[in-house]
N, CA, C and O atoms as a DFTB+ gen file, in Angstrom:
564 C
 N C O
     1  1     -18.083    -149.274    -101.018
     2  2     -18.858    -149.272     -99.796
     3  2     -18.563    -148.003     -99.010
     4  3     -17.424    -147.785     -98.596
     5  1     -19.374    -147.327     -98.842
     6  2     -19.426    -146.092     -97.630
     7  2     -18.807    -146.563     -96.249
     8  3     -18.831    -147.639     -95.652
     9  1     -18.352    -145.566     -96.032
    10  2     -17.982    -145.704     -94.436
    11  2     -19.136    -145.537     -93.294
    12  3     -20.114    -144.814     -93.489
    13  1     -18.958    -146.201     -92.195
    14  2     -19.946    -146.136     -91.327
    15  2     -19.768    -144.328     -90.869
    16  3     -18.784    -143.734     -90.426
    17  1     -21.021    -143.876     -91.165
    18  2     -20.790    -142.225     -90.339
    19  2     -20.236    -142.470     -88.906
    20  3     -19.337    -141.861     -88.326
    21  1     -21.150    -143.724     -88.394
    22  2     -20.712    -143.555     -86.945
    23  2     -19.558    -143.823     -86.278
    24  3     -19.364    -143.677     -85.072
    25  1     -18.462    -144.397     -87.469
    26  2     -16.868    -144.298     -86.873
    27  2     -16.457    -143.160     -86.993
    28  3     -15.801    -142.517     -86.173
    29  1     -16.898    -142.776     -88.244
    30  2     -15.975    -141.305     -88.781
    31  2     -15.796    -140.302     -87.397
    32  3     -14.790    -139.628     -87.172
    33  1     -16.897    -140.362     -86.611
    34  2     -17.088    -139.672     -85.965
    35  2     -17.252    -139.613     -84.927
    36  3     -17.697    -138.603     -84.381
    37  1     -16.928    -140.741     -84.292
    38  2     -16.519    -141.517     -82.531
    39  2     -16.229    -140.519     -81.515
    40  3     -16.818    -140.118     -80.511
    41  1     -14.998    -140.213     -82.166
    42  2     -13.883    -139.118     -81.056
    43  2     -14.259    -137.959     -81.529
    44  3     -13.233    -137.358     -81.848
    45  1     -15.525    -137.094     -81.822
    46  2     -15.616    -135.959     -82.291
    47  2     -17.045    -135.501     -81.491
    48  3     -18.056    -136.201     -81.464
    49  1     -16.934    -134.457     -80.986
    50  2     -18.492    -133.968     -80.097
    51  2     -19.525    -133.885     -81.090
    52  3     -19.371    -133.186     -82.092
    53  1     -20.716    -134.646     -80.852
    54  2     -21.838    -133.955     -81.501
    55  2     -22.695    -132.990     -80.441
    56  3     -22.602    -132.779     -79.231
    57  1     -23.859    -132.358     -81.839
    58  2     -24.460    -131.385     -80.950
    59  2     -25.840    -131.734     -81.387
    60  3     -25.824    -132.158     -82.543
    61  1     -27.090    -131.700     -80.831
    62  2     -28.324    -131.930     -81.621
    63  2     -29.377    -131.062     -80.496
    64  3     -29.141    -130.802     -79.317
    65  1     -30.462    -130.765     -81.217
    66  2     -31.711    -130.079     -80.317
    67  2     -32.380    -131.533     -80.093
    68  3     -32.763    -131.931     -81.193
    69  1     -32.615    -132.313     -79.251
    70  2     -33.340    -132.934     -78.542
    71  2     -34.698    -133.337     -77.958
    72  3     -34.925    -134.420     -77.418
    73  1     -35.647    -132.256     -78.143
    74  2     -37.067    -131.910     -78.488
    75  2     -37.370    -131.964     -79.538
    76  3     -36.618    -131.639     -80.457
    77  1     -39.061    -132.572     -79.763
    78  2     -39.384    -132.078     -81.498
    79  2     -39.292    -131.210     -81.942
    80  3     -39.400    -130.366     -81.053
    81  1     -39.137    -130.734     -82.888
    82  2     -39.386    -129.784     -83.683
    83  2     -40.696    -128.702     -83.447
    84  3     -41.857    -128.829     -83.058
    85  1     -40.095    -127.905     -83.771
    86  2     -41.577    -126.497     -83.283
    87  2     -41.473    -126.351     -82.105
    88  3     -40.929    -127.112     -81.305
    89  1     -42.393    -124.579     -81.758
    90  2     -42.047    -124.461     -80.333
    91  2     -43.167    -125.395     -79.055
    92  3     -44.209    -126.049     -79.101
    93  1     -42.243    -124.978     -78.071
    94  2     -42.470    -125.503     -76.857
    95  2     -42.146    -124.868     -75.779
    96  3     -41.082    -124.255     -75.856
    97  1     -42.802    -124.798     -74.630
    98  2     -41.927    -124.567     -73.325
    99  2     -40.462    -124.476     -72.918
   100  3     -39.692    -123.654     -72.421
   101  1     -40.459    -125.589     -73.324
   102  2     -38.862    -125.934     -72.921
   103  2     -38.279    -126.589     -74.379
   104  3     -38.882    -127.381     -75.103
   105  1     -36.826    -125.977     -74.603
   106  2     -36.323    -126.887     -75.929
   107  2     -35.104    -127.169     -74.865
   108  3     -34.540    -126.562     -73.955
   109  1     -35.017    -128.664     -75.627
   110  2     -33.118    -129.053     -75.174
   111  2     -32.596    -129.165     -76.247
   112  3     -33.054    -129.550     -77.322
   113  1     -31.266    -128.703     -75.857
   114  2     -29.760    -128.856     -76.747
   115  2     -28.860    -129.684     -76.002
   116  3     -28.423    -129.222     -74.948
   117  1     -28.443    -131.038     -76.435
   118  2     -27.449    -131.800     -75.568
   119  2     -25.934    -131.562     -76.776
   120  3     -25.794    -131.392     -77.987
   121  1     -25.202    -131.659     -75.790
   122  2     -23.591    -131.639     -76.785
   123  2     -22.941    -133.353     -75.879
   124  3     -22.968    -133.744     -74.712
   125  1     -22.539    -133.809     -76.892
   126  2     -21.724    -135.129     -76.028
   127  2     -20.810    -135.297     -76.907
   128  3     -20.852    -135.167     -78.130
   129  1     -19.613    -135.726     -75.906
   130  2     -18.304    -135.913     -76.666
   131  2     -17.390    -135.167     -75.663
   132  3     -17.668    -134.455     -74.698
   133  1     -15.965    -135.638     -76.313
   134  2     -14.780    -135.068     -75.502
   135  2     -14.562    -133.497     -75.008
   136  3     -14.030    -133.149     -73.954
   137  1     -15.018    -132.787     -75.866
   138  2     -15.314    -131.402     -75.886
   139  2     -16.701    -130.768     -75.457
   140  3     -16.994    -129.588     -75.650
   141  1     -17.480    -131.665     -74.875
   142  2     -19.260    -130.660     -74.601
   143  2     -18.850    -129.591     -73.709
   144  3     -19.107    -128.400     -73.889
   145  1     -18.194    -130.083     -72.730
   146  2     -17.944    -128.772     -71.472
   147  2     -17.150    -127.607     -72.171
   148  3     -17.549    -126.446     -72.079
   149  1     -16.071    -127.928     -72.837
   150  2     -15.204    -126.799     -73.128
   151  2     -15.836    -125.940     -74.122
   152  3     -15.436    -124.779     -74.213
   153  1     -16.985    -126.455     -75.053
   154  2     -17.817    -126.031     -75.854
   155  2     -18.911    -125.194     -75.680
   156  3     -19.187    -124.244     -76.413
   157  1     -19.643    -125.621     -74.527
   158  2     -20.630    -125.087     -73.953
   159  2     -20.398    -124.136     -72.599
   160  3     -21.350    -123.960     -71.838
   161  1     -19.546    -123.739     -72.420
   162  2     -19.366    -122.898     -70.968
   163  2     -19.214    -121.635     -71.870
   164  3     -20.174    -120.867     -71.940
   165  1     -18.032    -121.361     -72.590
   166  2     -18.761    -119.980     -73.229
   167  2     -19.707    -119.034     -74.260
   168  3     -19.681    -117.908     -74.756
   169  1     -20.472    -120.112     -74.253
   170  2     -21.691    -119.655     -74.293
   171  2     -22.647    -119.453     -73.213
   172  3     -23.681    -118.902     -73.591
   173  1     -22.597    -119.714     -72.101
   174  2     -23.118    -119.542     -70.865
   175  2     -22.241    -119.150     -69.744
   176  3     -21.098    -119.477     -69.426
   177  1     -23.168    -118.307     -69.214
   178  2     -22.560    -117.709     -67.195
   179  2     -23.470    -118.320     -66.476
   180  3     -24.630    -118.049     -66.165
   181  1     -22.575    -119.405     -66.210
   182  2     -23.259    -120.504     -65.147
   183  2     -23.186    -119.586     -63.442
   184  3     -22.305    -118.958     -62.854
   185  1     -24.238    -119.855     -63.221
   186  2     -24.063    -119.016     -61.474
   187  2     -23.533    -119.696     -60.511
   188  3     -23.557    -119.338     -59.333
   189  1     -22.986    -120.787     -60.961
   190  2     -22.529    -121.859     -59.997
   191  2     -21.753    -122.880     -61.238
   192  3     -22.202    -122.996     -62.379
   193  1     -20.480    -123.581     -60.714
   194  2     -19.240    -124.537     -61.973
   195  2     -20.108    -125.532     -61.821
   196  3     -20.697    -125.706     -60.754
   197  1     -20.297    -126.370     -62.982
   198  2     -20.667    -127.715     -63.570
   199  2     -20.552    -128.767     -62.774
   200  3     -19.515    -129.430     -62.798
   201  1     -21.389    -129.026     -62.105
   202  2     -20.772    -130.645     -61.427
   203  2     -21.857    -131.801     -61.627
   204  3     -23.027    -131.494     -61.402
   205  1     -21.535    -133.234     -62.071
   206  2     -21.860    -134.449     -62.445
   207  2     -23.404    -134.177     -61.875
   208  3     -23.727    -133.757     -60.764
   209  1     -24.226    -134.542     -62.967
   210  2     -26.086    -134.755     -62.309
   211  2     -26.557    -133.899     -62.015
   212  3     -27.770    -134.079     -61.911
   213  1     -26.181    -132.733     -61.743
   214  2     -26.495    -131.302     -60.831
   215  2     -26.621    -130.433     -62.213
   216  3     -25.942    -130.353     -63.237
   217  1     -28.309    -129.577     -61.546
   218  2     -28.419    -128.788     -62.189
   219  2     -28.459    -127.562     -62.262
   220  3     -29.414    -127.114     -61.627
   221  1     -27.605    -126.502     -62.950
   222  2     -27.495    -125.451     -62.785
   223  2     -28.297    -123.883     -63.112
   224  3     -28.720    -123.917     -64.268
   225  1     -28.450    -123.247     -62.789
   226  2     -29.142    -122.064     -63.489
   227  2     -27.676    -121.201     -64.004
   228  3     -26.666    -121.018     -63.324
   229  1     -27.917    -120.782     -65.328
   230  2     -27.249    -120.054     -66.548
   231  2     -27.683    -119.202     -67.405
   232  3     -28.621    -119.712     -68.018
   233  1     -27.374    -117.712     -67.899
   234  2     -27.859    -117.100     -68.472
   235  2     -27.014    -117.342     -69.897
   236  3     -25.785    -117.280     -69.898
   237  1     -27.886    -117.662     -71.268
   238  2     -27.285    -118.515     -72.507
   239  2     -27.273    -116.911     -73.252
   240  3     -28.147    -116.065     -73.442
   241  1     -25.646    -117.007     -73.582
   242  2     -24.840    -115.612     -74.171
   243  2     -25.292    -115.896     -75.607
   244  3     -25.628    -116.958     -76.131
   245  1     -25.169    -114.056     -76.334
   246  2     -24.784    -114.780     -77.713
   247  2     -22.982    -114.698     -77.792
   248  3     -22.400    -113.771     -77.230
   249  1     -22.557    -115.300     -78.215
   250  2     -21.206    -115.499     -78.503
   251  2     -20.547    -114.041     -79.317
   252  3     -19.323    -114.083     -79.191
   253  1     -20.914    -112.981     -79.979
   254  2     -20.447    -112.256     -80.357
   255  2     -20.083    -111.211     -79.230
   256  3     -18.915    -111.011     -78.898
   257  1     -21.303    -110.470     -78.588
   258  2     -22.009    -109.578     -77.916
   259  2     -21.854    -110.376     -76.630
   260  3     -22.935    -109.936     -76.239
   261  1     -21.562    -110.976     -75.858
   262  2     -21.834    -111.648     -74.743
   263  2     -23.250    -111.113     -74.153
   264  3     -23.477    -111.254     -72.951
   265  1     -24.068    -110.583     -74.889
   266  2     -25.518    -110.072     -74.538
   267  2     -25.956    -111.388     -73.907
   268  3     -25.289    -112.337     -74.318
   269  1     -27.065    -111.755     -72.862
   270  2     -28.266    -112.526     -72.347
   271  2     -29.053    -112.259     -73.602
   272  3     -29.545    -111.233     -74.072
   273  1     -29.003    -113.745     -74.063
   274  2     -30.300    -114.087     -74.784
   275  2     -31.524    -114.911     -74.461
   276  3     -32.646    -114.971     -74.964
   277  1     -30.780    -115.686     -73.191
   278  2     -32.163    -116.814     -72.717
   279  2     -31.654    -117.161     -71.333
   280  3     -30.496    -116.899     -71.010
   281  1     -32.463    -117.717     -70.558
   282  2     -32.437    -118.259     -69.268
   283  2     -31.908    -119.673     -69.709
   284  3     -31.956    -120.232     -70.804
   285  1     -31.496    -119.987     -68.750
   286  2     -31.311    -121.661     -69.021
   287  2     -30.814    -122.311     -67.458
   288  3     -30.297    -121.804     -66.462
   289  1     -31.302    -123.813     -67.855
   290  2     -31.261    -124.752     -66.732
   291  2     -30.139    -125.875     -67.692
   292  3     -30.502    -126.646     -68.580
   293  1     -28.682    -125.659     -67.168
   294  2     -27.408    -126.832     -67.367
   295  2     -27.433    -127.896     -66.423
   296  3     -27.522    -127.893     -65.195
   297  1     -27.307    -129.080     -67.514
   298  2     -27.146    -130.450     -66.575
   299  2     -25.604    -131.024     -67.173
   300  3     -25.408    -131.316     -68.353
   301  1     -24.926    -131.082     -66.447
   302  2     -23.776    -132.016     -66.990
   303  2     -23.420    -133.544     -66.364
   304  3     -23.321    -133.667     -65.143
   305  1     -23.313    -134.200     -66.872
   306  2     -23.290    -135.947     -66.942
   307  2     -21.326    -136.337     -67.350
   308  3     -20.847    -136.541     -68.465
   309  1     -20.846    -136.326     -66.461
   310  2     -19.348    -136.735     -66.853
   311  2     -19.357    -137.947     -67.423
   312  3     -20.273    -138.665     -67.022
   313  1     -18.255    -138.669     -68.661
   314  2     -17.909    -139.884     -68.581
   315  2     -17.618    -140.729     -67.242
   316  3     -17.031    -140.280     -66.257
   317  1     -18.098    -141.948     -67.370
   318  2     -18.860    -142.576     -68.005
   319  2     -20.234    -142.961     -68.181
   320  3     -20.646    -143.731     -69.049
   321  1     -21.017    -142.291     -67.172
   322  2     -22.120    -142.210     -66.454
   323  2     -22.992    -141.339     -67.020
   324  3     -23.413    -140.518     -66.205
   325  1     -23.535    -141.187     -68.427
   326  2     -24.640    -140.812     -69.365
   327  2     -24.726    -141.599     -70.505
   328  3     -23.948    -142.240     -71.211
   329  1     -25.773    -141.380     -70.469
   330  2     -26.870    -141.816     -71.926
   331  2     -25.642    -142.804     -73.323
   332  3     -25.762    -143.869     -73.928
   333  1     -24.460    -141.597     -73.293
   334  2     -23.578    -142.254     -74.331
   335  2     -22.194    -142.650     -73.959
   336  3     -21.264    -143.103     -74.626
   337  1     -22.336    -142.324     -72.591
   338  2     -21.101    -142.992     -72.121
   339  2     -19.616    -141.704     -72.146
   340  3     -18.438    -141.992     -71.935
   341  1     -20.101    -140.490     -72.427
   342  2     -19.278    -139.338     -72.858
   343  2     -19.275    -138.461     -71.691
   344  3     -19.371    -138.808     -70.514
   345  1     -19.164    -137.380     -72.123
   346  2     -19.548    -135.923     -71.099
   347  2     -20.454    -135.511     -72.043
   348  3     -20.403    -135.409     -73.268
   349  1     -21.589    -135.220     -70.922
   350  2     -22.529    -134.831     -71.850
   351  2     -23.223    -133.323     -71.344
   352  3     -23.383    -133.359     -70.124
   353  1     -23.570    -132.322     -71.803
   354  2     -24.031    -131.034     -71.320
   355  2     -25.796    -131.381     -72.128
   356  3     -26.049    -131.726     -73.283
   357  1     -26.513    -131.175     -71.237
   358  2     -27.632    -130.527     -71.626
   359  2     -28.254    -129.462     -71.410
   360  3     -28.535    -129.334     -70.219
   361  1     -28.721    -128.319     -72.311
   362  2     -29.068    -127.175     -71.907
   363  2     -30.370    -126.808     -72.201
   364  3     -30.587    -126.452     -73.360
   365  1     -31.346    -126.815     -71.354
   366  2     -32.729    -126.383     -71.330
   367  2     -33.199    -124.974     -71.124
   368  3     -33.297    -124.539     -69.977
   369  1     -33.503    -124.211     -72.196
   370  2     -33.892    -123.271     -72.993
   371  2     -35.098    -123.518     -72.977
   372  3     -35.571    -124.645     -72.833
   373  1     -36.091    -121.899     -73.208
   374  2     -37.113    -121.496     -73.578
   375  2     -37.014    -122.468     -74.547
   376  3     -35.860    -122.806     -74.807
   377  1     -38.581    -123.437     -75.625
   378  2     -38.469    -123.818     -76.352
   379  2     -38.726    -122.858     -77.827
   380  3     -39.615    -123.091     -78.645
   381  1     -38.066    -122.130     -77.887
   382  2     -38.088    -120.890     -79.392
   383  2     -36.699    -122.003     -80.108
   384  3     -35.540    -122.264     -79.788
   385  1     -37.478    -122.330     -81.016
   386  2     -36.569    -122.643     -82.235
   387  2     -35.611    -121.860     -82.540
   388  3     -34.501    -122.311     -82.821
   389  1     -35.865    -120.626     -82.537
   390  2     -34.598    -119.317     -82.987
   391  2     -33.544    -119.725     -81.983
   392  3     -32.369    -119.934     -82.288
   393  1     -34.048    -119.825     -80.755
   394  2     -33.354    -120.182     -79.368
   395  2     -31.963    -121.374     -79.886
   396  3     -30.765    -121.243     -80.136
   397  1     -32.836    -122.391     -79.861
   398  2     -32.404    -123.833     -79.979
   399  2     -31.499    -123.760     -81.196
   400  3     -30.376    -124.262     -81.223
   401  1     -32.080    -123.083     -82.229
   402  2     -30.664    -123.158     -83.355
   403  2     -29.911    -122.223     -83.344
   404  3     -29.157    -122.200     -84.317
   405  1     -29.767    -121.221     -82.455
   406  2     -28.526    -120.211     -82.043
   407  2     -27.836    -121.188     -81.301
   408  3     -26.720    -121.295     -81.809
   409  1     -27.989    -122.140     -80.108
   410  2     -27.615    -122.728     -79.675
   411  2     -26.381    -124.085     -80.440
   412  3     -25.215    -124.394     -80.194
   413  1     -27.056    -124.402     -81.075
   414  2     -26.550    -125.386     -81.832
   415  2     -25.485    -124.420     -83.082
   416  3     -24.384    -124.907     -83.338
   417  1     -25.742    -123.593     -83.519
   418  2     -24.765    -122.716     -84.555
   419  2     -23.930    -122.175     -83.782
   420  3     -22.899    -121.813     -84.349
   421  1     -24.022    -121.889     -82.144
   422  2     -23.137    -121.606     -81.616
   423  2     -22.013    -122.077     -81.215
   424  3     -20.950    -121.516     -80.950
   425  1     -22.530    -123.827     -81.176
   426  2     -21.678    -124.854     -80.606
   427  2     -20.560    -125.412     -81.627
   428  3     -19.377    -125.701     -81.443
   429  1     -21.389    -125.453     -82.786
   430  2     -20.329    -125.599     -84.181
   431  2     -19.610    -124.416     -84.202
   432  3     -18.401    -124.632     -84.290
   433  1     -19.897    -123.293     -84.154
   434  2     -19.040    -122.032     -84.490
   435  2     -17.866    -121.961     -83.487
   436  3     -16.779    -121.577     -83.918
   437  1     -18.028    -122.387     -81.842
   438  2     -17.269    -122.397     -81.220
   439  2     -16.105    -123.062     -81.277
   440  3     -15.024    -122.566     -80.959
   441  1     -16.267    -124.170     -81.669
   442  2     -15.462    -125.461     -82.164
   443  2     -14.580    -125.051     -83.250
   444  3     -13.351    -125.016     -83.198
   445  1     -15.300    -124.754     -84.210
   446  2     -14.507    -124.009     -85.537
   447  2     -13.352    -122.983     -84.738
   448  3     -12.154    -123.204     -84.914
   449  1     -13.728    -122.051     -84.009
   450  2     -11.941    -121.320     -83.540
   451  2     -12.086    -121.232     -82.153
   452  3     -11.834    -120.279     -81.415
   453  1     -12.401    -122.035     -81.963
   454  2     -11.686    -122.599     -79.985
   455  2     -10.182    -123.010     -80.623
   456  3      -9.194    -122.616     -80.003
   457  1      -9.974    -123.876     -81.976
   458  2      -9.213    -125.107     -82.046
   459  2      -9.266    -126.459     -81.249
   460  3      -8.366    -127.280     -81.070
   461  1     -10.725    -126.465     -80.768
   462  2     -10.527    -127.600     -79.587
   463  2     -11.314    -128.641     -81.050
   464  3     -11.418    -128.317     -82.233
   465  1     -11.715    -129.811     -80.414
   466  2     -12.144    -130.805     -81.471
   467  2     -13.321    -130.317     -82.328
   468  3     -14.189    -129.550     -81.913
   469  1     -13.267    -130.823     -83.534
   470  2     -14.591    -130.083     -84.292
   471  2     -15.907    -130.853     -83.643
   472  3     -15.986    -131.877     -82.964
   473  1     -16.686    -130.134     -84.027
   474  2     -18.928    -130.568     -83.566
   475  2     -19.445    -130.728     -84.869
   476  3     -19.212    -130.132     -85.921
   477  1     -20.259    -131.735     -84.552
   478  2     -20.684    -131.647     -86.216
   479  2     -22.216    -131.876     -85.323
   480  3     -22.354    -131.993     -84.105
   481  1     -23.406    -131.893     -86.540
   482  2     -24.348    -131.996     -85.952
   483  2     -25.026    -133.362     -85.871
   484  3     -24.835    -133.989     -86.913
   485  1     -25.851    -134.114     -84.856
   486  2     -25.732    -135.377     -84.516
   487  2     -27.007    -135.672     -85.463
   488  3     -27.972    -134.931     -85.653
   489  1     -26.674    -137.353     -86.175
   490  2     -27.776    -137.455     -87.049
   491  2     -28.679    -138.305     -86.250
   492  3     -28.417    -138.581     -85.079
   493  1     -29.805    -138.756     -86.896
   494  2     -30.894    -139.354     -85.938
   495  2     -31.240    -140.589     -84.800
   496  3     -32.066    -140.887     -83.938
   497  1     -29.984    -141.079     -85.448
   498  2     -29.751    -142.152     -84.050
   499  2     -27.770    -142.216     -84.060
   500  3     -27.031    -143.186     -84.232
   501  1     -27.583    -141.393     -83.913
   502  2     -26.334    -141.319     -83.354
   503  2     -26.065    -140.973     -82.222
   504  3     -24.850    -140.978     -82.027
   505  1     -26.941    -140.528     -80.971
   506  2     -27.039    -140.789     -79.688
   507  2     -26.972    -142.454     -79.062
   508  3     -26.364    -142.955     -78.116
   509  1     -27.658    -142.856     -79.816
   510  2     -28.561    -144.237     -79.362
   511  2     -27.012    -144.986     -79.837
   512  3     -26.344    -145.522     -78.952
   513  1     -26.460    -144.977     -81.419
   514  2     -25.179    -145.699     -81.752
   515  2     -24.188    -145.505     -80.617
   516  3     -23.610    -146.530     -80.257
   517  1     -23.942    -144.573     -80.100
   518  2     -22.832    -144.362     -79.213
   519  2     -23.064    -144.738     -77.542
   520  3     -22.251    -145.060     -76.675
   521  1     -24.496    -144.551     -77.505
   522  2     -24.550    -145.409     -76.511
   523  2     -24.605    -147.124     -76.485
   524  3     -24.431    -147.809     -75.477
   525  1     -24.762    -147.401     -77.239
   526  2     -24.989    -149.117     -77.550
   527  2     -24.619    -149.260     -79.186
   528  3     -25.578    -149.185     -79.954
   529  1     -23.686    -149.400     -79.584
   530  2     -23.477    -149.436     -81.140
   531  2     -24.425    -150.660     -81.878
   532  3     -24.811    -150.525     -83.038
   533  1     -24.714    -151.740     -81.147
   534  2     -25.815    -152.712     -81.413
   535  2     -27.027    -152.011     -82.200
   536  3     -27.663    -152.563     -83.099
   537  1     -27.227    -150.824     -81.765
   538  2     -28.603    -150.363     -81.965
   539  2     -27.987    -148.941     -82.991
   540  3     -27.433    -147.927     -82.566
   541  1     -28.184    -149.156     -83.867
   542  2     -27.683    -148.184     -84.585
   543  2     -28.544    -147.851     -85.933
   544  3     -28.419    -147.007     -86.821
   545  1     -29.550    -148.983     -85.658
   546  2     -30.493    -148.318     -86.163
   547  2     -31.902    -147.621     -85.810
   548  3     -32.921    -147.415     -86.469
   549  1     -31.496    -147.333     -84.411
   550  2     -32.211    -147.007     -82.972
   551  2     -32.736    -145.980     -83.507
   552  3     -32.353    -145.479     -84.564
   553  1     -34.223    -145.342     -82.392
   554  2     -34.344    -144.212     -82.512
   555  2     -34.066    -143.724     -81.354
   556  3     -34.270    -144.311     -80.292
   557  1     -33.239    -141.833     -81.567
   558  2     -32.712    -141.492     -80.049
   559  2     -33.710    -141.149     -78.838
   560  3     -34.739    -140.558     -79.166
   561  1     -33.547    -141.424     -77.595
   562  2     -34.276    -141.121     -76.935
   563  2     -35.670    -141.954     -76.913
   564  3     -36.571    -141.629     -76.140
């Protein structure tokens, strides 16, 4: 018998793009888990520090180059008081796919040598499992 993915991976941040697929206006990238904040701040120069519900304006770095690659609007949601019950960062980006998966390769890459907890990428109802494990065969959002 397989292991449930969704224990393996309880205490570990996921990261997922949050919008459909293809472009759009706006794409989101949410990170949730013990690590979203420590994960997601350097990749962004927030013009103002993170606080619960409040949303921020941020210019989204690339991580090599600290170059501006995108505008962005940060929402952060502390435990226990979001969607999964975590800390949760959401970051609203131009919707460019290129955008949204720099974003997400950034968040795994960061993780990889921060040494802080690893990110893996969130599968299709593993938002919805962690918010209500009942529903785990939910769809997110």
């Amino acid at each position: 018998m397989q292991p449930d993915p969704h224990l393996v991976y309880q205490n570990e941040t996921i990261v997922a793009v949050a919008t459909p697929p293809g472009r759009g206006g706006i794409g989101i990238v949410r990170l949730s888990g013990p690590e979203a904040t420590g994960i997601a701040e350097p990749m962004l120069r927030l013009r103002n520090p993170l606080a619960h519900a409040q949303a921020r304006f941020a210019d989204l770095l690339d991580l090599d180059t600290q170059e501006k690659l995108d505008e962005a609007v940060v929402t952060f949601f502390a435990a226990p008081n979001s969607y999964t019950g975590e800390d949760v960062v959401e970051v609203a980006a131009h919707g460019s796919p290129v955008i949204l998966d720099t974003l997400v390769a950034g968040a795994r890459r960061r993780s990889a040598f921060s040494g802080s907890g690893r990110v893996h990428a969130a599968g299709v109802s593993e938002r919805s499992h962690r918010s209500d494990p009942s529903r785990s065969g939910a769809r997110p959002d």
